[in-house]
N, CA, C and O of each residue as an XYZ file, in Angstrom:
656
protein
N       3.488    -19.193      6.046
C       3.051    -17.838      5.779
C       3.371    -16.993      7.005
O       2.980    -17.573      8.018
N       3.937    -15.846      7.254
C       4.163    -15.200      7.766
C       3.172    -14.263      8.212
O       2.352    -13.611      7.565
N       3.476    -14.338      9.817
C       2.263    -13.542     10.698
C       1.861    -12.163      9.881
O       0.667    -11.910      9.716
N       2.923    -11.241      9.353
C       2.417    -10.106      8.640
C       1.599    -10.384      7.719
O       0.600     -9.675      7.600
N       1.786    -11.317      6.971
C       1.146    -11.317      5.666
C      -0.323    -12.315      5.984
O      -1.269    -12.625      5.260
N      -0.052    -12.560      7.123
C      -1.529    -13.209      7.298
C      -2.767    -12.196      7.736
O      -3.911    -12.010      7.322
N      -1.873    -11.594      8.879
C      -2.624    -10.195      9.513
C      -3.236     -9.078      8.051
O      -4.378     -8.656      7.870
N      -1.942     -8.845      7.169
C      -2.426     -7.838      6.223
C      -3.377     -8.198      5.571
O      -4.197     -7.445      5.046
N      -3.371     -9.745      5.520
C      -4.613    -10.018      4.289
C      -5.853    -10.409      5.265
O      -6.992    -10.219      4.840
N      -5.698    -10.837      6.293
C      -7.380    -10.358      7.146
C      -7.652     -9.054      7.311
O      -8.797     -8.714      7.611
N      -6.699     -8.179      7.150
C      -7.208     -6.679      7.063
C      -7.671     -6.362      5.868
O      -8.588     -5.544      5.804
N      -7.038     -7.044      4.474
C      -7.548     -6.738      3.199
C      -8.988     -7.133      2.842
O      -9.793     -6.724      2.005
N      -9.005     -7.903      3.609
C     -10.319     -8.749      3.778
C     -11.647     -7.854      4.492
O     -12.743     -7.691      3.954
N     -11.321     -7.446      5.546
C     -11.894     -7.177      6.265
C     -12.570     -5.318      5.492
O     -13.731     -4.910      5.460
N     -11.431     -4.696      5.048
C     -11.592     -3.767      4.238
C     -12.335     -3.375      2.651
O     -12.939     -2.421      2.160
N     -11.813     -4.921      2.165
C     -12.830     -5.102      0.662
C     -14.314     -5.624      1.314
O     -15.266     -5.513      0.541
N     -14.484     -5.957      2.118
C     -15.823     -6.836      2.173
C     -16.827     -6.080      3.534
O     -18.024     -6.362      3.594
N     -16.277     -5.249      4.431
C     -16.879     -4.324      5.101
C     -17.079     -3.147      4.819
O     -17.936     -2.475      5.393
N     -16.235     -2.651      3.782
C     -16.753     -1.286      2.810
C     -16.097     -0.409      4.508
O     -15.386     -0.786      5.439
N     -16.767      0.772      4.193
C     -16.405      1.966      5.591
C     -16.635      1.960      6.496
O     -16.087      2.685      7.327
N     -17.903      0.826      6.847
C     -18.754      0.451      7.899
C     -17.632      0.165      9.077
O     -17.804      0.411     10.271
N     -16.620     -0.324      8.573
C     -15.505     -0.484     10.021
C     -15.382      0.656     11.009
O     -15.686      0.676     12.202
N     -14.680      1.940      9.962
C     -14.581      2.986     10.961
C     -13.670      3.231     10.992
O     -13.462      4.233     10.308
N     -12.626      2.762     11.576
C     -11.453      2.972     11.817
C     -10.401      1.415     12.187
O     -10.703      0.398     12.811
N      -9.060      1.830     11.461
C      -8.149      0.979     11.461
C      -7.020      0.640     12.632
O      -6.135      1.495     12.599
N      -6.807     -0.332     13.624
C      -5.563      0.498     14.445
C      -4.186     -0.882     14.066
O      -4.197     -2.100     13.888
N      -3.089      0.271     14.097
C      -2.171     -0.356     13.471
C      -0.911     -0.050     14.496
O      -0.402      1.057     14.666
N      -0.517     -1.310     15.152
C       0.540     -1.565     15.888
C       1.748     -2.797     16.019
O       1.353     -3.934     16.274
N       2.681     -2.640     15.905
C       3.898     -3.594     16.334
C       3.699     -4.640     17.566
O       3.583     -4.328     18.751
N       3.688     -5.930     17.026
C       3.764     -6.986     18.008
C       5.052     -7.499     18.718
O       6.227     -7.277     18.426
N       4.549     -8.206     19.678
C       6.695     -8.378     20.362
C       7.555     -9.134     19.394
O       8.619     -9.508     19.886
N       7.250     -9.621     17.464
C       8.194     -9.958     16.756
C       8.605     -8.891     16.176
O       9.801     -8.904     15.885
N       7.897     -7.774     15.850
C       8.552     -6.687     15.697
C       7.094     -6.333     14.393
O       7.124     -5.248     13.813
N       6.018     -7.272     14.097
C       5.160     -7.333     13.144
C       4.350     -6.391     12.376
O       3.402     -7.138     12.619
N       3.969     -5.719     11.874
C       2.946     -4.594     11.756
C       1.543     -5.488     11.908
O       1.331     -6.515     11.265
N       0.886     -5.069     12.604
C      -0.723     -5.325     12.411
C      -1.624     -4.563     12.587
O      -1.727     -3.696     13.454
N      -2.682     -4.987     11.366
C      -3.608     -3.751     11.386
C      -4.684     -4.470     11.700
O      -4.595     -5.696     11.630
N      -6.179     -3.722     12.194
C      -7.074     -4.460     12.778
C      -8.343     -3.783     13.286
O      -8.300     -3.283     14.410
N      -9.207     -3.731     12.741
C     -10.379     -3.219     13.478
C     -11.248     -3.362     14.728
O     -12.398     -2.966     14.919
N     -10.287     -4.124     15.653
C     -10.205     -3.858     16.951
C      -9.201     -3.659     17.181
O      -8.173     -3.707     16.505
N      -9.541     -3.236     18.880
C      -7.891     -2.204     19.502
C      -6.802     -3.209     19.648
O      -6.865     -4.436     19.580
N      -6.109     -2.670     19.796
C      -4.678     -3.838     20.190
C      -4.931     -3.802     21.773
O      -5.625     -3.094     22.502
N      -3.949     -5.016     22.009
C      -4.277     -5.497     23.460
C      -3.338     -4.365     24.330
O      -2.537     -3.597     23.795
N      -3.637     -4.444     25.878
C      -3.447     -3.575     26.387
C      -1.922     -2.905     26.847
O      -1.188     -3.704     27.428
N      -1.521     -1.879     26.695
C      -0.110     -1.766     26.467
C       1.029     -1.569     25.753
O       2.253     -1.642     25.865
N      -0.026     -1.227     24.794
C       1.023     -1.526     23.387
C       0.594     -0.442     22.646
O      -0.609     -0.193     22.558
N       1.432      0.227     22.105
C       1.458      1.817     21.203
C       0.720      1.640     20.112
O       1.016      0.686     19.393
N      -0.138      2.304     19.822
C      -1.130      2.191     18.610
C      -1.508      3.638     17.642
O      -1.648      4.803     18.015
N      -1.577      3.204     16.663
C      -2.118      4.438     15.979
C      -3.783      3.881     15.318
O      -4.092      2.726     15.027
N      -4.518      4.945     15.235
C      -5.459      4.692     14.247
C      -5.498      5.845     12.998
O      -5.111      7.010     12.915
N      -6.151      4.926     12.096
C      -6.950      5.650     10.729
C      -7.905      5.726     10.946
O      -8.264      5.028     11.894
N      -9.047      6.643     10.216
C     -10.273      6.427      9.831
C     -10.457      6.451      8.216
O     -10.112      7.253      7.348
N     -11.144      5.235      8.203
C     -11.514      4.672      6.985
C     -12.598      6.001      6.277
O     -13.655      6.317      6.822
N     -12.162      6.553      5.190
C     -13.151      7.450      4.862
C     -12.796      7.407      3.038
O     -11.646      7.429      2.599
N     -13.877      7.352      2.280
C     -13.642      7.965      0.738
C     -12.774      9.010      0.175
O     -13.329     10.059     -0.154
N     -11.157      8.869     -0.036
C     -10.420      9.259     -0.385
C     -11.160     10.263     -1.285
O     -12.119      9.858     -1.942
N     -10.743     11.653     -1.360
C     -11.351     12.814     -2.278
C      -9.708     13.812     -3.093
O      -8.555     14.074     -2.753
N     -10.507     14.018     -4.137
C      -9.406     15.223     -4.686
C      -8.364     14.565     -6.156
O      -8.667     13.521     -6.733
N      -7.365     15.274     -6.478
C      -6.719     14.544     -7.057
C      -5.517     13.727     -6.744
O      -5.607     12.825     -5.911
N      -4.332     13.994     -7.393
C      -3.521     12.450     -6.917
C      -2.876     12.922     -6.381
O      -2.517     14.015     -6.819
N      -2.256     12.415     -5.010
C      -1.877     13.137     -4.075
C      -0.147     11.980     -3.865
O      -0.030     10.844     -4.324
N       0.768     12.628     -3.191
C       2.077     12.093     -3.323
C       2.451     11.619     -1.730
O       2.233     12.533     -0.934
N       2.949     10.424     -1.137
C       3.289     10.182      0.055
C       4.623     10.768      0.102
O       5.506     10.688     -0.752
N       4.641     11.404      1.292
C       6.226     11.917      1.792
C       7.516     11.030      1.853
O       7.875      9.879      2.100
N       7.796     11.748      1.633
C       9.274     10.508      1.357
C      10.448     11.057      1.900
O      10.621     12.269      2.029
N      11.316     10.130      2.246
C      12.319     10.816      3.465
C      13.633     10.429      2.579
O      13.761      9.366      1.970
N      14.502     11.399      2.617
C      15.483     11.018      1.710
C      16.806     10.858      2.639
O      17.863     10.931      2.011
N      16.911     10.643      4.091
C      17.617      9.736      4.622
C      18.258      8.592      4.511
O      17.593      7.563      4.391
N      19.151      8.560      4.523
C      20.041      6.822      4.164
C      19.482      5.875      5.562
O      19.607      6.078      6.769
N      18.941      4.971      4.925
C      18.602      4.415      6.295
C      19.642      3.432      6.660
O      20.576      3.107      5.928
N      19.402      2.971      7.886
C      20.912      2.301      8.776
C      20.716      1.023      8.506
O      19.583      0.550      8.425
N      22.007      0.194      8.306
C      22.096     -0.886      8.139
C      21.227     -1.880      8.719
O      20.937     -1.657      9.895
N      20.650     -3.101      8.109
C      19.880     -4.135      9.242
C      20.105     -5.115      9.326
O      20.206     -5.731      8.266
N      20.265     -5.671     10.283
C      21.069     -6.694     10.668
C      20.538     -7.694      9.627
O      19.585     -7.454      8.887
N      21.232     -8.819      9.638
C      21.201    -10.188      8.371
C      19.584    -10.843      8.940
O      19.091    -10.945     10.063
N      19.195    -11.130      7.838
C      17.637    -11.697      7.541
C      16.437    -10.625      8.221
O      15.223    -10.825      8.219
N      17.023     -9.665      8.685
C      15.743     -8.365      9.146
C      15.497     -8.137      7.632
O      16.273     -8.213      6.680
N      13.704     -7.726      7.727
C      13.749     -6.746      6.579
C      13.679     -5.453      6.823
O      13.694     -4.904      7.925
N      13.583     -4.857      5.515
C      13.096     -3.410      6.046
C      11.646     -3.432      6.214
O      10.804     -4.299      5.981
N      11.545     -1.575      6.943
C      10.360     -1.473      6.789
C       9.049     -0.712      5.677
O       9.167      0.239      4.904
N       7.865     -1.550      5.981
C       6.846     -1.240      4.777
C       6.768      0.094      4.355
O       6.128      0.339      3.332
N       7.440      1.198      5.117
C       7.091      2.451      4.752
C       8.352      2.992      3.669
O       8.355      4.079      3.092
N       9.601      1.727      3.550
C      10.524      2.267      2.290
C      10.442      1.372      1.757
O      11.557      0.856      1.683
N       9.231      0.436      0.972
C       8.984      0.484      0.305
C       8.218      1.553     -1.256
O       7.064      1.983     -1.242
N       8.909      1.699     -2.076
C       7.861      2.419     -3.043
C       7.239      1.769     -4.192
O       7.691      0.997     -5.037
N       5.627      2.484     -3.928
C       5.193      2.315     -5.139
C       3.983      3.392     -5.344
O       3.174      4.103     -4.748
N       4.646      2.824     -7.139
C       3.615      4.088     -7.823
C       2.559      3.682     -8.506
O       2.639      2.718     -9.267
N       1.610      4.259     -8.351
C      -0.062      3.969     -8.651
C       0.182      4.964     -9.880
O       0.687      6.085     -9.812
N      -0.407      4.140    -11.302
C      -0.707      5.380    -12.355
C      -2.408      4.772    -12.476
O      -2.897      3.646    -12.566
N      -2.913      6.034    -12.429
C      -4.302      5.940    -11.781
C      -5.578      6.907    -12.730
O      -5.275      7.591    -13.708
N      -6.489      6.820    -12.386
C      -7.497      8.006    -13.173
C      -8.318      8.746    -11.973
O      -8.502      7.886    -11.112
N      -8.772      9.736    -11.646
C      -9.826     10.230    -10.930
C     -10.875      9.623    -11.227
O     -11.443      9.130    -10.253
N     -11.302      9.486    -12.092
C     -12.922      8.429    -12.138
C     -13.047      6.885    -11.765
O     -14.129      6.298    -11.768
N     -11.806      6.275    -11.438
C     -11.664      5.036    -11.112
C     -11.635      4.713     -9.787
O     -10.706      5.010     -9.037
N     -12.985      3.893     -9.351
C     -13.297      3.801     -8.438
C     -12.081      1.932     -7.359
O     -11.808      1.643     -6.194
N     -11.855      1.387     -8.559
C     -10.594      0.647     -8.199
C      -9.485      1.492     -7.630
O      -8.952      1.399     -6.524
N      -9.237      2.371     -8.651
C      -8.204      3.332     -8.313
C      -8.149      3.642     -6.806
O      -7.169      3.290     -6.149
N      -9.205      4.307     -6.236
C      -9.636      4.778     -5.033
C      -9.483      3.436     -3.984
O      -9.101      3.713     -2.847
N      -9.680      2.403     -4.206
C      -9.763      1.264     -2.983
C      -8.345      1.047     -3.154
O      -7.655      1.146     -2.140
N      -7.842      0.797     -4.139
C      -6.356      0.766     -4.196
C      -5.537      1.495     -3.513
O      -4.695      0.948     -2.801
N      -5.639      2.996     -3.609
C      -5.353      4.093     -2.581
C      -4.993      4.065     -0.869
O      -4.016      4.241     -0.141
N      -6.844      3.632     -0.713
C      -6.717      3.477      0.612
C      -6.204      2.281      1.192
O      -5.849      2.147      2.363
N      -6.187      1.240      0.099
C      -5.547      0.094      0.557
C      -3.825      0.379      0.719
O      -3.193      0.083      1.732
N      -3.326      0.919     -0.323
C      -2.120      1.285      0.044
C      -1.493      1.982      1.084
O      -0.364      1.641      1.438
N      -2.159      3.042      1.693
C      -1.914      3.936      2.474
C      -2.394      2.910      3.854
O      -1.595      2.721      4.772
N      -3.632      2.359      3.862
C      -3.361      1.511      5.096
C      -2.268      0.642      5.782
O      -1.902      0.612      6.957
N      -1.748     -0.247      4.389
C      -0.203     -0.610      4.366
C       0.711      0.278      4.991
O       1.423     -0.149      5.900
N       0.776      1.354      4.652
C       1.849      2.171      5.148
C       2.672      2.170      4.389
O       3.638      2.716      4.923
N       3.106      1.629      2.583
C       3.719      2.238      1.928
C       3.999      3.603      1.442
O       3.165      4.507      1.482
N       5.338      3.739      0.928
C       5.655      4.603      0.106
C       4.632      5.186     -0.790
O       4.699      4.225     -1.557
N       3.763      5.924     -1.334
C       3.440      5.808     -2.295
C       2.978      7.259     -2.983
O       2.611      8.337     -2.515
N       3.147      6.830     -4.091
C       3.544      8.139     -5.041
C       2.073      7.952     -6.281
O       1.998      6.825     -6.771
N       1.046      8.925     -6.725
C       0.289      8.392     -7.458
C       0.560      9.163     -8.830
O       0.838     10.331     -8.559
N       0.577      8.966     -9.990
C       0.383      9.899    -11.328
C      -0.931      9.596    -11.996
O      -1.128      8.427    -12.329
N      -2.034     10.675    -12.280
C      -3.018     10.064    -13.305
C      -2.849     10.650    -14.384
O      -2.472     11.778    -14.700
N      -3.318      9.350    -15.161
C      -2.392      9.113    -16.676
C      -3.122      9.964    -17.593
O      -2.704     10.001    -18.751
N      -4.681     11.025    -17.122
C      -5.455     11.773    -17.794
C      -4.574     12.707    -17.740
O      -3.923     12.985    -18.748
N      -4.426     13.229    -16.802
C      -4.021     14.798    -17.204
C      -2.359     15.185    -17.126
O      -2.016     16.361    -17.251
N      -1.280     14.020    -16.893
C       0.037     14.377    -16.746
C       0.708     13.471    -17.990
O       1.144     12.335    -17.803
N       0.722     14.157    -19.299
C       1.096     13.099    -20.497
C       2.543     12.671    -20.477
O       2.871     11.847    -21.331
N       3.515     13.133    -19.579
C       4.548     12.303    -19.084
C       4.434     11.257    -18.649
O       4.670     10.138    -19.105
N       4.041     11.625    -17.686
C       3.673     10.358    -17.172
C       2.481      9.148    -17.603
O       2.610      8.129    -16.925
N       1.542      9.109    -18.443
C       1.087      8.048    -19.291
C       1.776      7.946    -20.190
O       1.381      7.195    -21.081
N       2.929      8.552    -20.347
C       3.878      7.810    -21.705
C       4.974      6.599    -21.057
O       5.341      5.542    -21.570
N       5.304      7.175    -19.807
C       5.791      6.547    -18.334
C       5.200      5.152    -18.359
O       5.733      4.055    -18.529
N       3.975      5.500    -18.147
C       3.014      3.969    -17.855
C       2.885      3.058    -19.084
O       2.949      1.834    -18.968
N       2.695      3.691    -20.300
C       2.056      3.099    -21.611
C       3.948      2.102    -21.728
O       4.242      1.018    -22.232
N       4.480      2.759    -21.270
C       6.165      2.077    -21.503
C       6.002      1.005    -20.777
O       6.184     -0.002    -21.463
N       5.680      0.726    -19.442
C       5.947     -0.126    -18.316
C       4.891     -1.518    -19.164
O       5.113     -2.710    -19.378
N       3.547     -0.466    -19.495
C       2.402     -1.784    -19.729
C       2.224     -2.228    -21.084
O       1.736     -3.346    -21.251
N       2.575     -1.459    -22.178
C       2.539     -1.824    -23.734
C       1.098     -1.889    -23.733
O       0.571     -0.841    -23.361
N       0.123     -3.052    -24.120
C      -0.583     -3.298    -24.988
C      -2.010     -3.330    -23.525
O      -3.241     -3.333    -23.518
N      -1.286     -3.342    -22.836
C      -2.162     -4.233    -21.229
C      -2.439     -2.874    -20.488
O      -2.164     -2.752    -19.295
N      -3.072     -1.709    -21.335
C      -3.495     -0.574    -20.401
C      -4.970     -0.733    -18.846
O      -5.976     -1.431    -18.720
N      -4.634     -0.200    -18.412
C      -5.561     -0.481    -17.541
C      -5.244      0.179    -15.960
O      -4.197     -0.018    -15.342
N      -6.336      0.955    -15.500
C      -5.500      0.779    -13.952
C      -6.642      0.770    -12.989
O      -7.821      0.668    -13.329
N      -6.190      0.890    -11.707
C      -4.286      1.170    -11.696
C      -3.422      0.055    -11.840
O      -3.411     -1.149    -11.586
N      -2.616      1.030    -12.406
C      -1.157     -0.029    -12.308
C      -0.437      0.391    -11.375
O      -0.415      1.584    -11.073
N       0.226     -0.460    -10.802
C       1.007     -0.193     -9.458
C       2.320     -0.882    -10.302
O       2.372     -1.780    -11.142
N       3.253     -0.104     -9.729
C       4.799     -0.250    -10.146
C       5.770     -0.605     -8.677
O       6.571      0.282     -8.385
N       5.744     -1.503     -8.009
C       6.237     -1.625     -7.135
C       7.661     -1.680     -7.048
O       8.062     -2.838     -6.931
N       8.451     -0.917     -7.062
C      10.055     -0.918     -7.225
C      10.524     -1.875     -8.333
O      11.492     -2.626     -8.215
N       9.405     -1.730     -9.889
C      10.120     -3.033    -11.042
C       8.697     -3.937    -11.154
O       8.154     -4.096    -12.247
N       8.204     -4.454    -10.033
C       7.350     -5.422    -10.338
C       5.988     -4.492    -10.489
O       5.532     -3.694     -9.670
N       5.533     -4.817    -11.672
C       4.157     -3.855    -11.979
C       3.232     -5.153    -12.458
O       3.356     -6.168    -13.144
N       1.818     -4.199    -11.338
C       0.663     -5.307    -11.504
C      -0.284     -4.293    -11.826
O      -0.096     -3.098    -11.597
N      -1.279     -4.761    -12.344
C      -2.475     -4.182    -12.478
C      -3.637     -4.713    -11.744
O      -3.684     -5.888    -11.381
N      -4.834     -3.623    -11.461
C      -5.820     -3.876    -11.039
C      -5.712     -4.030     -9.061
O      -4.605     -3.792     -8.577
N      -6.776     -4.384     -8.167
C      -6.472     -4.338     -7.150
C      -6.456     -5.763     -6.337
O      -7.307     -6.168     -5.545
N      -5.242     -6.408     -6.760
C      -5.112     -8.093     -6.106
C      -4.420     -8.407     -4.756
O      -3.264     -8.806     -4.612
N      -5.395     -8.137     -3.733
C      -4.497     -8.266     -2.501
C      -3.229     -8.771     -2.298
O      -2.195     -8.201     -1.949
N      -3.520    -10.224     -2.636
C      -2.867    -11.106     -2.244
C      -1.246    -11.114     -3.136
O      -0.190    -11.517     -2.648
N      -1.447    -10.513     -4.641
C      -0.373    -10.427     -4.801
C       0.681     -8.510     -4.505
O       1.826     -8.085     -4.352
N      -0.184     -8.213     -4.559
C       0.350     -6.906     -4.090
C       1.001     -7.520     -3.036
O       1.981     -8.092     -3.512
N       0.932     -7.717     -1.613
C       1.678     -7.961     -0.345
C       2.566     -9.205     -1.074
O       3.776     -8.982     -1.049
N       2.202    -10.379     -1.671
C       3.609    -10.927     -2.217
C       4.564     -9.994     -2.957
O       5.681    -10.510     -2.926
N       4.583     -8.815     -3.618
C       5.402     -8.112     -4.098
C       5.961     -6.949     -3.061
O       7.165     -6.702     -3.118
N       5.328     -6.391     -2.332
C       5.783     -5.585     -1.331
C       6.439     -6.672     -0.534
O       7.601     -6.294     -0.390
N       6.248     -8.089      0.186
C       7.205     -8.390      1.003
C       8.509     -9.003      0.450
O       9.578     -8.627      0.931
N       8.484     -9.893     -0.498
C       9.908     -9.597     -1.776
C      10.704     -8.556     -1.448
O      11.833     -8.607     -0.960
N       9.828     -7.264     -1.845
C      10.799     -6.391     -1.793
C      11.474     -5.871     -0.939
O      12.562     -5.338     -1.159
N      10.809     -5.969      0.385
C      11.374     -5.844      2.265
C      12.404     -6.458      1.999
O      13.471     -5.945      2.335
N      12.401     -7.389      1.504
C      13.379     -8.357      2.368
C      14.897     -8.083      1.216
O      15.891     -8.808      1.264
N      14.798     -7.338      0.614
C      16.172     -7.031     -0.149
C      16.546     -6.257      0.274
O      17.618     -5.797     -0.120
C-alpha cells in the first residue's frame, strides 16, 4: 500500500470519526514527492498549507479548473490529485452529500458538483450513468462512478486514475 493512500485514509479516518472537532487540516509534500494531510503540523521545514474544517454551506459550488496542457511526466510518475476530475451529482438536503464534499476538497481533487433537484439536465446526466441504482451522491470519477461516501474505494479510484 502506498504511503499516500495510507496517509489519505488516516486522514479519512480521522475526519469521519472526529467530526469538526479537529479544526484544521495541514497538507504538505514529503521528500517522495507524497501529499499528506494531517491534523498535526508537518515537521519542521517543510511548506504547508492548512484548511479549516468547517460545515460546507450554500448550493453546489464548481472547483476551478485549469485548462492548461499539462507537461509530460516522466515514466511511472503519476499525475497530480488536483487533475484528477470528479463529479458529485448531489442534493442540498444530503447530509452524505456534504461529508463527501469536504472530503473531496480535502483531497484536493478536481471537482465539479450538479444537484440533481434543481438542474434537470443534469439528473437526466446522472439517471443515465446510474439506471435503476439512484442515490447520492454519486461521484463519477473520470468513468468510474460510485455511490454513497466509501473512503477506501473512492482513493482506489482516484489513484487508478493518477497513474494513467
Amino acid at each position: 500500500m502506498s504511503t499516500l493512500l495510507k496517509c489519505t485514509l488516516a486522514s479519512l479516518f480521522l475526519l469521519l470519526f472526529t467530526g469538526t472537532s479537529v479544526g484544521q487540516i495541514y497538507k504538505w509534500k514529503d521528500k517522495d514527492g507524497n501529499i499528506v494531510m494531517s491534523s498535526t503540523p508537518p515537521p519542521p521545514g517543510v511548506k504547508w498549507e492548512t484548511r479549516k474544517l468547517e460545515e460546507s454551506k450554500g448550493t453546489a459550488k464548481s472547483a476551478a479548473t485549469t485548462t492548461a496542457k499539462p507537461a509530460p511526466r516522466p515514466a511511472g510518475e503519476k499525475r497530480p490529485v488536483a487533475d484528477v476530475k470528479v463529479i458529485m451529482y448531489m442534493t442540498d438536503w444530503c447530509p452524505v452529500c456534504k461529508k463527501a464534499r469536504e472530503y473531496l476538497n480535502d483531497l484536493g481533487v478536481n471537482l465539479v458538483e450538479y444537484n440533481v433537484e434543481t438542474d434537470r439536465q443534469r439528473e437526466q446526466e446522472w439517471i443515465r450513468k446510474v439506471g435503476n441504482k439512484r442515490g447520492v451522491p454519486t461521484l463519477d470519477i473520470e468513468g468510474t462512478i460510485l455511490q454513497g461516501l466509501y473512503g477506501e474505494k473512492i482513493l482506489e479510484a482516484i489513484e487508478e486514475k493518477r497513474a494513467l
